[in-house]
Biotite code that builds the C-alpha atoms (Angstrom):
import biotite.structure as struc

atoms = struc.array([
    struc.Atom([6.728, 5.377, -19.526], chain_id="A", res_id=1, res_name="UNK", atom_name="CA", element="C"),
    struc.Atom([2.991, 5.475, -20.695], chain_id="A", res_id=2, res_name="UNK", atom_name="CA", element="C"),
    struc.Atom([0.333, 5.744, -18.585], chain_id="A", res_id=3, res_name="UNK", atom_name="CA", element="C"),
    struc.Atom([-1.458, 2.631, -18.492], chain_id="A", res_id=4, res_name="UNK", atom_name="CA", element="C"),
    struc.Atom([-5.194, 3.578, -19.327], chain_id="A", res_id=5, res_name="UNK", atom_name="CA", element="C"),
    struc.Atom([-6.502, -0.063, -19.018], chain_id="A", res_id=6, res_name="UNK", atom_name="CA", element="C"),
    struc.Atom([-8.134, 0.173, -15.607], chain_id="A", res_id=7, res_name="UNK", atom_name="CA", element="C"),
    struc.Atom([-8.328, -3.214, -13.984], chain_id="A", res_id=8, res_name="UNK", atom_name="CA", element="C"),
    struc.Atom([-11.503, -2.626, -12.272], chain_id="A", res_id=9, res_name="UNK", atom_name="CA", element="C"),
    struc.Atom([-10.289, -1.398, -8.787], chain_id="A", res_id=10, res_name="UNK", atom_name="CA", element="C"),
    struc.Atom([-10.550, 1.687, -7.437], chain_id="A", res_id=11, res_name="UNK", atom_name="CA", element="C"),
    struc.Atom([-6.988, 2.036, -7.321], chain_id="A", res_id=12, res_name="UNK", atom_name="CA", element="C"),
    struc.Atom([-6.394, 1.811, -10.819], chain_id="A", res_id=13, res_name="UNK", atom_name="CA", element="C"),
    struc.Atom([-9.516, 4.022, -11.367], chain_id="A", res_id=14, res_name="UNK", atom_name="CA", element="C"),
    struc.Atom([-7.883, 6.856, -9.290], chain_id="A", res_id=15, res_name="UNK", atom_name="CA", element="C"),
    struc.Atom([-4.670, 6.192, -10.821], chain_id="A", res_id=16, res_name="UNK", atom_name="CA", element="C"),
    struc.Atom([-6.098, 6.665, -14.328], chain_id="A", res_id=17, res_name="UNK", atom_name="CA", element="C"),
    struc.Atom([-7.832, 9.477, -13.576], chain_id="A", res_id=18, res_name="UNK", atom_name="CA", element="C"),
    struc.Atom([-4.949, 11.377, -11.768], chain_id="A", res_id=19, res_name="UNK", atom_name="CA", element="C"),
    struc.Atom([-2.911, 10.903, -14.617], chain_id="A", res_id=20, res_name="UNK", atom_name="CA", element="C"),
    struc.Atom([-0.292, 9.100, -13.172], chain_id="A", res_id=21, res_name="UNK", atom_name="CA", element="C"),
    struc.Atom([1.942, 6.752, -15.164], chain_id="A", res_id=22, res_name="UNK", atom_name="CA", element="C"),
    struc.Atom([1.885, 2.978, -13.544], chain_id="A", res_id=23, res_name="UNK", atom_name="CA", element="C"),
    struc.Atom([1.927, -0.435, -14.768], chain_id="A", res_id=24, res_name="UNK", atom_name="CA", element="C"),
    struc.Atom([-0.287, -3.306, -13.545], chain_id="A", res_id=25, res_name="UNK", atom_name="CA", element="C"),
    struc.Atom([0.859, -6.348, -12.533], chain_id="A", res_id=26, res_name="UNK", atom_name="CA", element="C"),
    struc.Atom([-1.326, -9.950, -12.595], chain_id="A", res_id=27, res_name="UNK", atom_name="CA", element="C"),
    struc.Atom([-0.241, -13.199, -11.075], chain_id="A", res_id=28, res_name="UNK", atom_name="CA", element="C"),
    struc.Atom([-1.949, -16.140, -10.040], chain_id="A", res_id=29, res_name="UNK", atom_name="CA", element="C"),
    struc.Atom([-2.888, -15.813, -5.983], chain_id="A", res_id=30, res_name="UNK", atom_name="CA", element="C"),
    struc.Atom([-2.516, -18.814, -3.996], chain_id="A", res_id=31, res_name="UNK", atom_name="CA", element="C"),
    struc.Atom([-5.067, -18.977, -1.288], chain_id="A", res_id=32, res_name="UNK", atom_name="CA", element="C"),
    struc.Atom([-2.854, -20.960, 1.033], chain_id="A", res_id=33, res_name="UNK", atom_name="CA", element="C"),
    struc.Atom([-0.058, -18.654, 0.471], chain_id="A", res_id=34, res_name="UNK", atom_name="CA", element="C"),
    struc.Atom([1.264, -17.438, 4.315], chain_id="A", res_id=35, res_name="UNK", atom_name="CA", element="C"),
    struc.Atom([2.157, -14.052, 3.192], chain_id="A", res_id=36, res_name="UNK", atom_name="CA", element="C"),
    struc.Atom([0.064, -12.251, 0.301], chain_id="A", res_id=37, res_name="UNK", atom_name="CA", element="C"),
    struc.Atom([2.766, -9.673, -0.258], chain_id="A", res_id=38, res_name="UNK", atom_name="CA", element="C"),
    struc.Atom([6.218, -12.404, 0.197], chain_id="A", res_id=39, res_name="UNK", atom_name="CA", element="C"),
    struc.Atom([3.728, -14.186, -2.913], chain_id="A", res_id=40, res_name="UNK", atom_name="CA", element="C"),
    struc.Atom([3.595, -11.395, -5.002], chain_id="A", res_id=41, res_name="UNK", atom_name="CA", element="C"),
    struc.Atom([7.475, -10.354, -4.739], chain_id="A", res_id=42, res_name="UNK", atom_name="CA", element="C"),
    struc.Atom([7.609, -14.455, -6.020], chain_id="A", res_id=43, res_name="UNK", atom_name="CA", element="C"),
    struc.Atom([5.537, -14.159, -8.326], chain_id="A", res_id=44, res_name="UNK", atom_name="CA", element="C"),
    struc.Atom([6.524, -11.551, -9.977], chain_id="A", res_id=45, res_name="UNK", atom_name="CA", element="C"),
    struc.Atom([10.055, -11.819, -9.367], chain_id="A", res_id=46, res_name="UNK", atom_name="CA", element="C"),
    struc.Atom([10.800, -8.500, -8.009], chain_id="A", res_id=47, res_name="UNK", atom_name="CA", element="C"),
    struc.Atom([12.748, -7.829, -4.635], chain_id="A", res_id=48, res_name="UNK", atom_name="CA", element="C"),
    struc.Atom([10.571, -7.915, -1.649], chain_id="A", res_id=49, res_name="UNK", atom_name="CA", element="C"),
    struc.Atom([11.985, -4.936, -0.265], chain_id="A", res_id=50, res_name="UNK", atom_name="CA", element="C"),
    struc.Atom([10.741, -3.119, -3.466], chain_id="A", res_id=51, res_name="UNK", atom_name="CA", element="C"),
    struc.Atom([6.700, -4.509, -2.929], chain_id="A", res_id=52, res_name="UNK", atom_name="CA", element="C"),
    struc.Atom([4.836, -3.096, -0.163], chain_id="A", res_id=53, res_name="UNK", atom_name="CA", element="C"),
    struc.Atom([2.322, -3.782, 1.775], chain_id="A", res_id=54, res_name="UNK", atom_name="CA", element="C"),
    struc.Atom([-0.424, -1.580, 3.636], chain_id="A", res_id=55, res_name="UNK", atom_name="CA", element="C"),
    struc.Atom([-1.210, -2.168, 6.756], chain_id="A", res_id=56, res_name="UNK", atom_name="CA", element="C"),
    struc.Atom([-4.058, -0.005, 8.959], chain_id="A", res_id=57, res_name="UNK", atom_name="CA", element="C"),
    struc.Atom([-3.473, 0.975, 12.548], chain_id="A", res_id=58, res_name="UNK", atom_name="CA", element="C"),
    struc.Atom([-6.304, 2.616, 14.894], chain_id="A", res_id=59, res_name="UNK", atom_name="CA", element="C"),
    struc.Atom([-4.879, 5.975, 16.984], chain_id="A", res_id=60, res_name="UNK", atom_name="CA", element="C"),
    struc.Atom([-6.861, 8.121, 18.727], chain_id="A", res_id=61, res_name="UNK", atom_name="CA", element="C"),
    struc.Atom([-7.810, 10.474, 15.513], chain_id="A", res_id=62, res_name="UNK", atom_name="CA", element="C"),
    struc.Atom([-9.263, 7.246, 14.023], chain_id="A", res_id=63, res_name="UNK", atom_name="CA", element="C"),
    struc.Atom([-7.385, 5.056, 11.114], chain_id="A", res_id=64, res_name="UNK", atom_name="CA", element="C"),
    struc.Atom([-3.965, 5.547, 9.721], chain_id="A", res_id=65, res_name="UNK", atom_name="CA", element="C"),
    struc.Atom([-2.157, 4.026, 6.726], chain_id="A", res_id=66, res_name="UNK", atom_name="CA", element="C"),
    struc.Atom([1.311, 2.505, 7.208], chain_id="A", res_id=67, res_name="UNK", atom_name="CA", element="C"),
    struc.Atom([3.199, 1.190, 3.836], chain_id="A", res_id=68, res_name="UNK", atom_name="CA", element="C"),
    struc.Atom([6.171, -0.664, 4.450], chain_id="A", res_id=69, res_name="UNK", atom_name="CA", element="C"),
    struc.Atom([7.885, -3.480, 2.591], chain_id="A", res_id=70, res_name="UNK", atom_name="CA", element="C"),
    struc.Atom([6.251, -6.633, 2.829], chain_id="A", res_id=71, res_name="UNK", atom_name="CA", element="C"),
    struc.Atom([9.441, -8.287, 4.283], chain_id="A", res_id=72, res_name="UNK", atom_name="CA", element="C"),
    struc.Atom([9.648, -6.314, 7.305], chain_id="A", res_id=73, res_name="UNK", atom_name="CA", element="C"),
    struc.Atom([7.386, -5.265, 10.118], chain_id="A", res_id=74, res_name="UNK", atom_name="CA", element="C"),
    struc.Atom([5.588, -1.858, 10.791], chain_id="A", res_id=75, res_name="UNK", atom_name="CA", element="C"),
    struc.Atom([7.060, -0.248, 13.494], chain_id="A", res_id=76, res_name="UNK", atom_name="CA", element="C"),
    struc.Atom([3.979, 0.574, 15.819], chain_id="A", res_id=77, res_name="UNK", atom_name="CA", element="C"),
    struc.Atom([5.678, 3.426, 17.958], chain_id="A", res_id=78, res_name="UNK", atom_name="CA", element="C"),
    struc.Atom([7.827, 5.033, 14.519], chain_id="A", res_id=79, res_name="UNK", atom_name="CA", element="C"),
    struc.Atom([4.354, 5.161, 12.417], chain_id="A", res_id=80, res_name="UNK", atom_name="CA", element="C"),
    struc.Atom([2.463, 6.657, 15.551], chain_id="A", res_id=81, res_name="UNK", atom_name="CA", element="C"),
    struc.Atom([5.169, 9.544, 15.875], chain_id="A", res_id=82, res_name="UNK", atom_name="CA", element="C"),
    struc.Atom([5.288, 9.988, 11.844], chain_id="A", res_id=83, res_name="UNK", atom_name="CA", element="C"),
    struc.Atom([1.473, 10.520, 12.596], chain_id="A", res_id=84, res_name="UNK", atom_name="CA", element="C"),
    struc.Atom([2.008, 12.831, 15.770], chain_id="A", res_id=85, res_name="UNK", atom_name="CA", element="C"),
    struc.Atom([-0.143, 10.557, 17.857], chain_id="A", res_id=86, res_name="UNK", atom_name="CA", element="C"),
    struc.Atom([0.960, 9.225, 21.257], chain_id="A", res_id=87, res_name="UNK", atom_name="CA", element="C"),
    struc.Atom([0.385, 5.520, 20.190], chain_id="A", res_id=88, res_name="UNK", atom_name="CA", element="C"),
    struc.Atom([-1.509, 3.190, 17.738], chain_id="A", res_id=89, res_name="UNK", atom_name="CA", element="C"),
    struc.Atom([-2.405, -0.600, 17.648], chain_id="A", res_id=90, res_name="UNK", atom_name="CA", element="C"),
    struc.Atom([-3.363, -2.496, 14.313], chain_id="A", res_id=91, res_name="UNK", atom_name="CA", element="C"),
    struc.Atom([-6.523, -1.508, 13.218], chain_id="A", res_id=92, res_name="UNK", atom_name="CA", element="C"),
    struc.Atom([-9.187, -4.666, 13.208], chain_id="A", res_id=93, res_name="UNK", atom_name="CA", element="C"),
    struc.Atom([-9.317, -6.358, 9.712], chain_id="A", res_id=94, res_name="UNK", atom_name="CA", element="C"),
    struc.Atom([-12.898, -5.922, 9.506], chain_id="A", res_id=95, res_name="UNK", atom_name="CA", element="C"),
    struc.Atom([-12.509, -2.144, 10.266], chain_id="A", res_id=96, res_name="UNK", atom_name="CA", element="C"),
    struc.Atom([-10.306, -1.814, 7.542], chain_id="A", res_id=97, res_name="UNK", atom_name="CA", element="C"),
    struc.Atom([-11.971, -3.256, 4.894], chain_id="A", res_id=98, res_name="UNK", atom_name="CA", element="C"),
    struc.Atom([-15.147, -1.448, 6.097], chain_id="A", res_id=99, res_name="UNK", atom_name="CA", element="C"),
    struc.Atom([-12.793, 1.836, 5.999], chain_id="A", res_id=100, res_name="UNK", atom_name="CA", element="C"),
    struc.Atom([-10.729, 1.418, 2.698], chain_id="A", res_id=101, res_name="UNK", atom_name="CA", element="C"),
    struc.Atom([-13.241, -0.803, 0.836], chain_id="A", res_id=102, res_name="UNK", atom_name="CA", element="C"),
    struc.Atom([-10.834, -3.429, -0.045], chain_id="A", res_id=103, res_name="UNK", atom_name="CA", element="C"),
    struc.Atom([-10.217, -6.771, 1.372], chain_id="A", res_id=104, res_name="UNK", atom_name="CA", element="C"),
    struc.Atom([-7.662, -7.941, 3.444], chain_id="A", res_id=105, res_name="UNK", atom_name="CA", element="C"),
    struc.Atom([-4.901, -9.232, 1.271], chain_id="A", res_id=106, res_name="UNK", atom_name="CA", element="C"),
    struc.Atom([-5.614, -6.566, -1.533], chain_id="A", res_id=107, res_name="UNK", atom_name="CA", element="C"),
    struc.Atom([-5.891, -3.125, 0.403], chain_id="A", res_id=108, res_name="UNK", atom_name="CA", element="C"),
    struc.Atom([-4.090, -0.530, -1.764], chain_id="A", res_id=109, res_name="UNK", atom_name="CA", element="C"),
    struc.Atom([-3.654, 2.574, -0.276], chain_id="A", res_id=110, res_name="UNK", atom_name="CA", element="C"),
    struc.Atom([-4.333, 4.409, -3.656], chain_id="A", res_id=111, res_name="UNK", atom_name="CA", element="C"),
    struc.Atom([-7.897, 4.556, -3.754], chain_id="A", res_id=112, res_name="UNK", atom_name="CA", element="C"),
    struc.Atom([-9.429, 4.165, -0.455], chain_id="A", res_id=113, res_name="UNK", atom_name="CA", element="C"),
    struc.Atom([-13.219, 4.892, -0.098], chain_id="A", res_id=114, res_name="UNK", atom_name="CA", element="C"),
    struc.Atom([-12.074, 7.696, 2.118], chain_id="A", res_id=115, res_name="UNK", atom_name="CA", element="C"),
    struc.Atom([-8.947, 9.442, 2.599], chain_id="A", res_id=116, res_name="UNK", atom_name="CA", element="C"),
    struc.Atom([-6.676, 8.750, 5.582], chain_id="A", res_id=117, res_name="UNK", atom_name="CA", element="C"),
    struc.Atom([-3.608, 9.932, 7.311], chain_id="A", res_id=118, res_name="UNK", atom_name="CA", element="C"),
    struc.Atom([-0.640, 7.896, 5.048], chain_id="A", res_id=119, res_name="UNK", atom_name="CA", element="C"),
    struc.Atom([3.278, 7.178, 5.901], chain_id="A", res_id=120, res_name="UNK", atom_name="CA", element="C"),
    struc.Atom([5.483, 5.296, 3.458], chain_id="A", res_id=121, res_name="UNK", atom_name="CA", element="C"),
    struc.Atom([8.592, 3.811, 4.776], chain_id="A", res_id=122, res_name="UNK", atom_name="CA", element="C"),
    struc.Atom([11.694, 5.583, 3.875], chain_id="A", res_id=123, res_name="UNK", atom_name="CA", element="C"),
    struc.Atom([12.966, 2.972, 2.131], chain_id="A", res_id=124, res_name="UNK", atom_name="CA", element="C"),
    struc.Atom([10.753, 3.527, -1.089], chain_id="A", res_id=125, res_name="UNK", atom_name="CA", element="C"),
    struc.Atom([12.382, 6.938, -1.881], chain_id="A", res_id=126, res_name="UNK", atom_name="CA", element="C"),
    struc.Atom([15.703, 5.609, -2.879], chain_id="A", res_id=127, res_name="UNK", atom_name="CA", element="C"),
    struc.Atom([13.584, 3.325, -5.130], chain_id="A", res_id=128, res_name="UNK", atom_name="CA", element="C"),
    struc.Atom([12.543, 4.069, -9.048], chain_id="A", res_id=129, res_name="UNK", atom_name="CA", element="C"),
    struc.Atom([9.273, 1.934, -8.928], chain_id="A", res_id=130, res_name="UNK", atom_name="CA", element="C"),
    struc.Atom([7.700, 0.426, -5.739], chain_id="A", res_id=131, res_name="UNK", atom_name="CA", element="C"),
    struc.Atom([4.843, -2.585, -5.765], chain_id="A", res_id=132, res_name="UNK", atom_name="CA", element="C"),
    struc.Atom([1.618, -1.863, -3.818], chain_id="A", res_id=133, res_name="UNK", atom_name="CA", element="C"),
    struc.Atom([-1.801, -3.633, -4.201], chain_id="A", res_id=134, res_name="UNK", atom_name="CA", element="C"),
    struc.Atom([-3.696, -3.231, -7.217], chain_id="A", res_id=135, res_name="UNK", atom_name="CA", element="C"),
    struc.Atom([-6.877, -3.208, -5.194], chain_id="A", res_id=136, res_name="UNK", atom_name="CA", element="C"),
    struc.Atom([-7.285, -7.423, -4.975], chain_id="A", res_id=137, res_name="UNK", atom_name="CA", element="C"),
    struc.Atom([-5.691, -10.047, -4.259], chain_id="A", res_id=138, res_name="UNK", atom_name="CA", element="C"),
    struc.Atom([-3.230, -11.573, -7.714], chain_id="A", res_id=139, res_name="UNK", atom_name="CA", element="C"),
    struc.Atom([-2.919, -7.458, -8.806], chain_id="A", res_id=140, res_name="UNK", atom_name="CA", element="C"),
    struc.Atom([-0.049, -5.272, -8.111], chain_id="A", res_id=141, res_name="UNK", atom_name="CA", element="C"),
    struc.Atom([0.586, -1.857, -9.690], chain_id="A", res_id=142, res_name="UNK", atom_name="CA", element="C"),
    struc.Atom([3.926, -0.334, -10.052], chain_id="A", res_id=143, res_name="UNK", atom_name="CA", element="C"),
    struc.Atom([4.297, 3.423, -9.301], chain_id="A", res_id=144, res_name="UNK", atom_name="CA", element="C"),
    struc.Atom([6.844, 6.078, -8.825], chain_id="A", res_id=145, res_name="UNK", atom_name="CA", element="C"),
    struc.Atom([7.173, 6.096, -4.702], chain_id="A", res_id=146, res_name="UNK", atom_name="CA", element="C"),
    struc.Atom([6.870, 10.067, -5.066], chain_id="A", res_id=147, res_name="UNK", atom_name="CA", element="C"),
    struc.Atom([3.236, 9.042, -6.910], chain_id="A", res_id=148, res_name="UNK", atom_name="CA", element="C"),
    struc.Atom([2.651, 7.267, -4.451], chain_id="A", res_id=149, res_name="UNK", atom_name="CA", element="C"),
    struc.Atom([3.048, 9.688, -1.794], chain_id="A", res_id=150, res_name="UNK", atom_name="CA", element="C"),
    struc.Atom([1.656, 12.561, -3.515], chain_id="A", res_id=151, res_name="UNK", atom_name="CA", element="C"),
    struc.Atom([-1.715, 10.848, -4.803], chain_id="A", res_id=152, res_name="UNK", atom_name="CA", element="C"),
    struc.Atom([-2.581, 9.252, -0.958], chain_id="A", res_id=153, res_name="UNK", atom_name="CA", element="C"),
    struc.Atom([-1.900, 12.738, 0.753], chain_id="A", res_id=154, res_name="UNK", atom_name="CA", element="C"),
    struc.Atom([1.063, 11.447, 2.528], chain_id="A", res_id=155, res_name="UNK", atom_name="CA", element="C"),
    struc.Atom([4.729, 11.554, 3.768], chain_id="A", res_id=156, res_name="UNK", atom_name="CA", element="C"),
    struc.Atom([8.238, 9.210, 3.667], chain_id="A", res_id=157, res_name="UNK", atom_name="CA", element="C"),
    struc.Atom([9.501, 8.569, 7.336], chain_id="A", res_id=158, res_name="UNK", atom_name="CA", element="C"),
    struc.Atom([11.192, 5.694, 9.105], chain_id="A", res_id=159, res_name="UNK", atom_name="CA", element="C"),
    struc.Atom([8.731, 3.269, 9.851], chain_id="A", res_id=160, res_name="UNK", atom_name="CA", element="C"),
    struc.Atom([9.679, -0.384, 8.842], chain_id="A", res_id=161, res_name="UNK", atom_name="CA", element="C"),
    struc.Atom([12.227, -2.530, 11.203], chain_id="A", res_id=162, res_name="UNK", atom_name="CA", element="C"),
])
């Protein structure tokens, strides 16, 4: 696969780019009235919704965390706060996390976060070739290898999704 040099402007892609790692990008048209910004992309783009994923913050007592599951399941607040090695964690605020990643709700990839934080990816994505994260906005996905994924945010596979 070639690595896809035409950055679409996000920080994401920017880090991506630079990093050398191969991924595709992925446009559709976002509906603002859509319920569930990642159940719309795996429609619109007509891929599995177990293989797009969707990053969600959480607030523990060490500060934000990054959980990445597929967009149709739930994070599982007591399996990502054990992944982490923290007693327990809540969802973070939404304003928090767009302060913290410097996205907006809706298109927070967790490539390319202003700042670096703690990062679990569900399990699930390691049996996978590509996985579907945000492209940094909403109507842009990016395709990666899941073992990109993990290795350019920092972070681990564990069982986190139910």
């Amino acid at each position: 696969m070639a690595k896809r040099r035409e950055a679409a402007g996000t920080p994401a892609t920017t880090a991506l780019t630079r990093l050398g790692v191969a991924y595709d990008l992925h446009p559709y048209e976002h509906d603002p009235a859509a319920p569930s910004y990642g159940l719309e992309a795996a429609e619109a783009l007509g891929v599995p919704p177990a293989h797009v994923f969707k990053t969600l913050l959480v607030q523990g007592e060490r500060g934000l965390a990054v959980g990445v599951v597929p967009v149709d399941r739930t994070l599982d607040l007591k399996a990502v706060a054990a992944a982490l090695g923290l007693k327990k964690v809540a969802m973070a605020d939404p304003a928090a996390a767009e302060r913290s990643t410097g996205y907006v709700v809706g298109g927070i990839s967790p490539v390319g976060q202003k700042r670096p934080l703690p990062t679990v990816v569900d399990e699930s994505a390691a049996s996978l070739d590509r996985v579907y994260v945000s492209g940094g906005r909403r109507g842009l996905d990016l395709s990666l290898d899941p073992a990109d994924l993990v290795r350019v945010t920092g972070g681990s596979f564990a069982p986190i999704a139910r």
